[in-house]
C-alpha positions as CSV (number, residue, x, y, z in Angstrom):
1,X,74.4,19.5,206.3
2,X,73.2,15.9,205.5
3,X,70.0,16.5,208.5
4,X,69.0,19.8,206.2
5,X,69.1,17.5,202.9
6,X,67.3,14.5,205.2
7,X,64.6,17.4,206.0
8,X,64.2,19.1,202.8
9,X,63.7,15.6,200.9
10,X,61.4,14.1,203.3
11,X,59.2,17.7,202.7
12,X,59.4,17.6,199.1
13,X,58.8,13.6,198.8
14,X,55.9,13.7,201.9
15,X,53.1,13.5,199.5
16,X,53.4,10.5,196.3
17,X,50.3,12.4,194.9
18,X,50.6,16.2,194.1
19,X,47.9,18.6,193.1
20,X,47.2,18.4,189.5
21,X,47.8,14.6,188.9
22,X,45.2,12.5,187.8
23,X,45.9,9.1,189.7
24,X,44.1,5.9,190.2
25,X,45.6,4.2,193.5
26,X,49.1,3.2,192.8
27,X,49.5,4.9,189.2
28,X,49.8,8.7,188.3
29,X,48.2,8.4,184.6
30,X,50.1,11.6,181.9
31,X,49.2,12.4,178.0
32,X,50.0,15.2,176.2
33,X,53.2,16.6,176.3
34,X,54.8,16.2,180.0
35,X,57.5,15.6,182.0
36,X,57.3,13.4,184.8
37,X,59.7,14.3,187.9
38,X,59.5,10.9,190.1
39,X,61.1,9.7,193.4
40,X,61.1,7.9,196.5
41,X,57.6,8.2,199.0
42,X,58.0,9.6,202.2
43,X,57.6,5.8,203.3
44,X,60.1,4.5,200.7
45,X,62.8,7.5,202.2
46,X,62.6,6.7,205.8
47,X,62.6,2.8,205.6
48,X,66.1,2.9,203.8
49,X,69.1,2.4,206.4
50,X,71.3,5.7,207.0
51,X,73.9,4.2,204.3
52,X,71.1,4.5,201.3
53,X,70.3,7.5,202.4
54,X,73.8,9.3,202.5
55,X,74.3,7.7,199.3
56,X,71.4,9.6,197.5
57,X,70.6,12.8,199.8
58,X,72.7,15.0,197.7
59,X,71.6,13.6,194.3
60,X,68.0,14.0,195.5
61,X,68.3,17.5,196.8
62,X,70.2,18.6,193.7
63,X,67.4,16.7,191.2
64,X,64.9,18.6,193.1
65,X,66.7,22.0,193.4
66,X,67.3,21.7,190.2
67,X,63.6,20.3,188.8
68,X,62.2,24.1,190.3
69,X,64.8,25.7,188.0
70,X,63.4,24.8,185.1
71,X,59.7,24.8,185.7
72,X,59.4,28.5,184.0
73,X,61.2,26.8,181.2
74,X,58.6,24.1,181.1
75,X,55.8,26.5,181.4
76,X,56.8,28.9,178.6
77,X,56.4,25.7,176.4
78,X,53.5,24.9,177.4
79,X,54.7,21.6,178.7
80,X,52.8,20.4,181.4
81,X,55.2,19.3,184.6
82,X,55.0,16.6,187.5
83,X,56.5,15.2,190.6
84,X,55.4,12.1,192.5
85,X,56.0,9.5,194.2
86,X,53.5,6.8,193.1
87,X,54.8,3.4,192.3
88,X,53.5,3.5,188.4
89,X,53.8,6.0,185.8
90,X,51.6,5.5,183.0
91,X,51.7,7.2,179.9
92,X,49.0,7.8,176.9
93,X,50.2,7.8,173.9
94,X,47.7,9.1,171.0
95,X,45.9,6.4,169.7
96,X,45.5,3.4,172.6
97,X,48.9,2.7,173.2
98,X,49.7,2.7,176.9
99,X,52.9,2.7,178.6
100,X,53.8,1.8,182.3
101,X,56.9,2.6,184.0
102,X,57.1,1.0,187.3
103,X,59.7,3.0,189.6
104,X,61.0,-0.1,191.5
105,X,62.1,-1.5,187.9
106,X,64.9,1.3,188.0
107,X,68.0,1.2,188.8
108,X,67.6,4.6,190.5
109,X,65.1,6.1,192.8
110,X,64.6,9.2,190.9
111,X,64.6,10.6,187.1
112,X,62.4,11.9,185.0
113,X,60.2,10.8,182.1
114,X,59.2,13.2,178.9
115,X,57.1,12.3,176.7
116,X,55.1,13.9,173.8
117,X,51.9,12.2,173.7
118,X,52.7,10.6,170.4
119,X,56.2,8.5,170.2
120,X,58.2,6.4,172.7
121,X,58.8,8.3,175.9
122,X,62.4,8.8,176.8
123,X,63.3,7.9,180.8
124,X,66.9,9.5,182.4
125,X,67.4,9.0,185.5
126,X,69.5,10.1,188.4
127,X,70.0,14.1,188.6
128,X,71.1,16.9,185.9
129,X,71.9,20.2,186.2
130,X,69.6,22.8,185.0
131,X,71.5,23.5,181.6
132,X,71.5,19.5,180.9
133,X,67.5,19.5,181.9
134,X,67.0,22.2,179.4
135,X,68.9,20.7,176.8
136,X,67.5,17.5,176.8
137,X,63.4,19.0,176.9
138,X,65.0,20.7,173.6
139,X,66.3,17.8,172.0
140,X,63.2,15.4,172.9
141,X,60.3,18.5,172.6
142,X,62.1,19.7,169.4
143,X,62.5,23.7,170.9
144,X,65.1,24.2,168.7
């Protein structure tokens, strides 16, 4: 089981750019209203010793599985959606306020940033299941 998780994550995490993404080098650049899916490179994956791996595979497959269960959701509210693998996440918040996240700061190699263009961003990292995803994009986007 753990070589099907191994192979499904180095898929998924192949490319750090994906179609869609305006990105300058290093940094994947998001306004508006967004959520940022974000985890390890291909590069960053296979350097890490078979211990690191096993200790993430299933959090990473499970953050992923469950990041494609709630794209619909994202789409119906017209929030746009991301996934990469770039070192720096920067967000624009309306005025000239930037705000850079760099993914090596965290204390886990994958999470997810939302953010609505206008006040502070909020970061969670690690994986949720598809209920807690939902809930959370309600509480931050106000869906209620």
């Amino acid at each position: 089981m753990r070589i099907l998780f191994t192979i499904f994550i180095v898929i998924l995490m192949a490319a750090p750019v994906w179609a869609g993404q305006a990105a300058v080098e290093d940094t994947l650049t998001v306004g508006g209203k967004a959520v940022v899916f974000f985890g390890p490179a291909e590069t960053e994956y296979l350097s890490m010793t078979d211990q690191e791996k096993s200790a993430i595979d299933e959090g990473l497959y499970d953050f992923l599985h469950n990041r494609n269960e709630v794209l619909s959701f994202l789409e119906a509210n017209d929030i746009q959606e991301f996934l990469t693998a770039l070192p720096k996440i920067q967000i624009k918040l309306s005025g000239s306020e930037n705000i850079t996240y760099i993914r090596s700061d965290f204390d886990q190699r994958f999470g997810l940033i939302m953010t609505d263009g206008m006040n502070e961003p909020e970061v969670f990292l690690g994986a949720a299941t598809n209920s807690e995803l939902i809930t959370m994009f309600e509480n931050y986007f106000s869906l209620h």
